[in-house]
N, C-alpha and C positions, 0 to 999 in steps of 0.2 A: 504494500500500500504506500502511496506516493502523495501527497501535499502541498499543494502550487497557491501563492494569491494571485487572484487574476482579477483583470478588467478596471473598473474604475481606480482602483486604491493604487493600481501598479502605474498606470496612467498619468496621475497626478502624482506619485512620488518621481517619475521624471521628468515632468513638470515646476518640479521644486512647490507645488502648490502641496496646501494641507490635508492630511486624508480623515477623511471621516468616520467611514466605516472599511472594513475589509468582509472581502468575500475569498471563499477558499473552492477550490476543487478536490477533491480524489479521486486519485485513480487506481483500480485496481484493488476496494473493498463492493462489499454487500451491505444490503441493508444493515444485515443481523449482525457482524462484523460492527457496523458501526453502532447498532444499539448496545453490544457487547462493551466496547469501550464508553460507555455514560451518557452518547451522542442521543439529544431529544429529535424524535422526527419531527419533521412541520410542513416538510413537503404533499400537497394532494394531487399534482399531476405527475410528479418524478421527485423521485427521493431527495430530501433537502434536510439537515440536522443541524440544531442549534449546541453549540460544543458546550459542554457540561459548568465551565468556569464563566468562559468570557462573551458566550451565547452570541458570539458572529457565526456566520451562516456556512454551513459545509457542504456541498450539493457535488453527488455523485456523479464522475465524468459522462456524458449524454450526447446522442447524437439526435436527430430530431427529421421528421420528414411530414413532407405537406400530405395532408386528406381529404381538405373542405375550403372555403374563402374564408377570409377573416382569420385574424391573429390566434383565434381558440383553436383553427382548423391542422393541428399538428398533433402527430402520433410519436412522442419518445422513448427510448431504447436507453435503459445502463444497464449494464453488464460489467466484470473487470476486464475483459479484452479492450473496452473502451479506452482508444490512448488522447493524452493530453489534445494531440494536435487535432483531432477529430473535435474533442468538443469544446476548442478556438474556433475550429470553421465553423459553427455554428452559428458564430457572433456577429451583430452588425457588420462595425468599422474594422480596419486595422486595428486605430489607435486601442480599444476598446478588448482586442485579442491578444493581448501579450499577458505573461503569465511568471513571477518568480518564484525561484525554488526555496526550498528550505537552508538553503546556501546561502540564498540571495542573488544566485546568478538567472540572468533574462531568457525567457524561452521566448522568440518573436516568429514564429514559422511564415506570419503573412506582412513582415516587413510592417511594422505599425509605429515602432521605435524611428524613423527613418521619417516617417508621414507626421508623427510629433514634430521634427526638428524642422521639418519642410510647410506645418501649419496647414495639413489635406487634411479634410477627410475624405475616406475613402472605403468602400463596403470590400466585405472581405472575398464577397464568392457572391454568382449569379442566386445563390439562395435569397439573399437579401431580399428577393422581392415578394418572396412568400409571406411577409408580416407587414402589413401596410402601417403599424405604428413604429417602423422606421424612418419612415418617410416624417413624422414627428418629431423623434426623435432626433435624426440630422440637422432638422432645423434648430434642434433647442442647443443641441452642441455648437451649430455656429453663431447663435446668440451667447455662449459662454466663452467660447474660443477664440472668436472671430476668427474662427479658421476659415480657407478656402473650401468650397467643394470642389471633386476632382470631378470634369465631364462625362469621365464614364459612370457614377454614382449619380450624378444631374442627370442624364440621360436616361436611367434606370429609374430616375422617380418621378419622372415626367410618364414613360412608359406606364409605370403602376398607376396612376393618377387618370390616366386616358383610359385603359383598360376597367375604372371603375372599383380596382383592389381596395382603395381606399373608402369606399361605400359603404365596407363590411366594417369600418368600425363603430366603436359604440359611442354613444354620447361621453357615459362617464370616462373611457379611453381618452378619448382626446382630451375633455375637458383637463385630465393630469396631468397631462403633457403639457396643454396650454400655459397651464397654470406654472409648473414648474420652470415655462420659458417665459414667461412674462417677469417670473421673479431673477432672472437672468439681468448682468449689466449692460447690455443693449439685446432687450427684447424685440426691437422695430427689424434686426438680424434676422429674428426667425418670422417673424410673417412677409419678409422680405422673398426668403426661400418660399416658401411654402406658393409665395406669388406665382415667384419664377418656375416653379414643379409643376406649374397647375392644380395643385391640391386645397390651397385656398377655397376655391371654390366651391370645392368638394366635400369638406369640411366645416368653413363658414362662410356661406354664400354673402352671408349679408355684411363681413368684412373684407371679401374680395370687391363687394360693387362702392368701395370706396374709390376704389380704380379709375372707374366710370369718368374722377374729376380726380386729375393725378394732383395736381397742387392740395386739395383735401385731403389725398392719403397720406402726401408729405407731410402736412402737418400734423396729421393725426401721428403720426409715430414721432416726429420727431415730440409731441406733446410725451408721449409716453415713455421717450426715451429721458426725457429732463425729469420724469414722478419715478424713475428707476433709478436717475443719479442722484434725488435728492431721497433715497431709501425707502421709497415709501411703501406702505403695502401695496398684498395682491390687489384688494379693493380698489385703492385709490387708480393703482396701476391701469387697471382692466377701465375704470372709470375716465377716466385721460385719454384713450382710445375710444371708448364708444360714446363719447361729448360730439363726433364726428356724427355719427348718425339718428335718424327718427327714431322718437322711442319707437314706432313701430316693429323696425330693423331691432332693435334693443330688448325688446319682448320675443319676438321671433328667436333670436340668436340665445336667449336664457333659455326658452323652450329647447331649442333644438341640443344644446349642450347642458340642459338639465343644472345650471348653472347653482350654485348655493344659494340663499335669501341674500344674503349681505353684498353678495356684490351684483347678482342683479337691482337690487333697490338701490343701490349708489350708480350703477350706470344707468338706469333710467332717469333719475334726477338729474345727472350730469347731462344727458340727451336734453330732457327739458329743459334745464335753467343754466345751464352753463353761460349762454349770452345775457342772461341778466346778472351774471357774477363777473362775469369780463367787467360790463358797463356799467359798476354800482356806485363808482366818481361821478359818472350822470344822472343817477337816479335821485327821484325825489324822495324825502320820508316816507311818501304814503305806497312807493312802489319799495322801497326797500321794506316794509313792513308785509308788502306783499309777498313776497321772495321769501320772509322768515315764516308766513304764515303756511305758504306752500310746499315747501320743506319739512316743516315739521318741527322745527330750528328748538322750539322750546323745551320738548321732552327729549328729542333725541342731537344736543348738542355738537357732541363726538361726530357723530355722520355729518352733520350741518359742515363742520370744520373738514372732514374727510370732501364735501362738494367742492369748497372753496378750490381746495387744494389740487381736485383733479380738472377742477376748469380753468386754474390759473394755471398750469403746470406748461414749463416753455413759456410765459406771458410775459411782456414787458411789465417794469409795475407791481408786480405780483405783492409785494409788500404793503405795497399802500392800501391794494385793495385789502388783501385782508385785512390789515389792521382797522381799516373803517366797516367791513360787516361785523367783525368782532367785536369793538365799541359799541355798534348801534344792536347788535343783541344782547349784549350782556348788561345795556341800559337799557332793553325791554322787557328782557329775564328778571330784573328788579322789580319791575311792577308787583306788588302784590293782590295777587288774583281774589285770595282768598278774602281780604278786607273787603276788596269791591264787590265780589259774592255776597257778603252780609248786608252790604246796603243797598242791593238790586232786588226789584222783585221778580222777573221773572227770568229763566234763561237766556231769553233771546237778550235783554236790559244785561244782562251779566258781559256776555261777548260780547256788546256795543260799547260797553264801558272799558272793557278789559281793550280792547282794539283799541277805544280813544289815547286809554291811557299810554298804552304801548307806545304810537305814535307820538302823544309827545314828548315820551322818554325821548327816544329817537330823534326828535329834530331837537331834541336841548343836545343829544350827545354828538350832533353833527353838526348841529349849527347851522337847520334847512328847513325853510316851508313844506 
């Protein structure tokens, strides 16, 4: 029995970047072999053990072959005749194939050490196009790497993309993907690819037809690449992106990627009110009280601040405006509701009052008719 780390953790250690997690292969045990030695199973489609002390992941050497469309549609094989270099071919990229030993010396069978230092990606074997969330995947690696793709990989996911492979995935699939390249330091990288592959389309129609007005899509990204440099979250992220489109397009695309609550409700908002957060140096009190009423701004602050932040995101100014919605809510949030509650008689008198008041919070803390 034989003990290799492979794939990401080997990756980023010649990268000099930090590793996070490691994963291990073996080769040349059994199941029962490795329950033998303490190893917990956790694998449900091919054997995978979590190691008794330090519970990183040990998954027995595998070969794999297609049976159906879609990324579930694979039948795998481990045995101990399974050798290393067999289940590297498995793997997307090069970079993603290389494997050290218990020595620490490099196993590289498909040249992947080489495509590091050259900044390719590059898929390892015509398999690749058997799992359409490759094609995802590449994109979110050259939002992290800024590495090139090499044309015969571009070619092959352009192919997978025309062919339909990519139809077969699932909402929640992508959306993990997405998400994890959105939190990437330039994410606008991977919806770039994904343009150029033709799978945008394929995936989210309704951020491919930003297209349609190419100066829109450029700022759409470059908006989302400035809410990535200043750290922001997924929310805000994905929010800074879809300010571009009709909440229409914004409801459709939550549907269609099954999206979480939190960041569909912030990119819908940002779809609707983003131009009245651009423009609220122009705005008068009774419209900026509008925009806070709209929002929701007084129970749910935090998201209020999350809107700002994804509609100003890439904006000249960006300071000023915030700083003046933040004034003018946090001197509407003072009003005390509940005083004018006791002296209203009826509901409707309550929100009349409560609105007056708001407002002239508001224009005392702006200094506006």
């Amino acid at each position: 029995m034989k003990i290799y780390c492979v794939g990401g953790a080997v990756r980023d250690e010649l990268l000099g970047l930090p590793v996070k997690d490691r994963d291990y292969v073996v080769v040349g045990a059994t199941p029962e072999e490795m329950a033998r030695l303490g190893f917990k199973p956790v694998g449900r489609d091919f054997p995978v053990f979590l190691h008794p002390e330090t519970h990183e992941e040990y998954a027995l050497a595998r070969t794999e072959r297609k049976t159906a469309r879609g990324y579930h549609g694979f039948e795998f094989r481990t045995a101990p005749d399974v050798t290393l270099e067999q289940d590297l071919a498995r793997r997307d990229l090069t970079i993603n194939a290389i494997a050290r030993d218990a020595e620490g010396r490099i196993i590289d069978p498909f040249g992947g050490a080489a495509d590091l230092k050259a900044g390719i990606l590059r898929h390892v074997s015509p398999a690749f196009n058997e799992d359409p969330v490759r094609i995802l995947r590449v994109a979110r690696f050259a939002a992290r790497f800024a590495f090139r793709i090499a044309p015969e990989t571009l070619a092959l996911m352009r192919t997978m993309a025309e062919s339909g492979e990519a139809d077969a995935l699932v909402a929640e699939r992508v959306w993990q993907e997405l998400a994890r390249g959105l939190m990437e330091a330039k994410p606008s990288r991977m919806f770039g690819v994904l343009r150029e592959c033709g799978a945008l389309a394929r995936v989210t129609p309704e951020l491919d037809a930003l297209w349609q007005d190419p100066d829109a899509a450029r700022a759409a990204l470059r908006a989302l690449d400035a809410a990535a440099q200043a750290g922001a979250t997924l929310e805000v992220r994905l929010a800074a992106l879809a300010r571009a489109l009709e909440p229409l397009a914004v409801e459709s695309l939550a549907s269609r990627l099954k999206l979480p609550a939190d960041c569909r409700d912030l990119a819908l908002l940002a779809s609707r009110h983003s131009h009245a957060v651009e423009a609220a140096e122009e705005l008068d009190a009774e419209e900026v009280l509008a925009l806070l009423d709209a929002t929701d701004a007084w129970r749910k602050p935090g998201r209020f601040s999350d809107l700002v932040a994804a509609a100003l995101a890439g904006e000249a100014g960006s300071t000023a405006v915030r700083t003046l919605l933040e004034r003018a809510r946090a001197a509407a949030a003072a009003v005390d509701a509940g005083a004018i509650a006791k002296a209203s008689a009826t509901p409707a008198e309550i929100r009349r009052n409560v609105s007056r008041a708001r407002l002239e919070a508001i224009r005392q803390a702006l200094g506006r008719d």
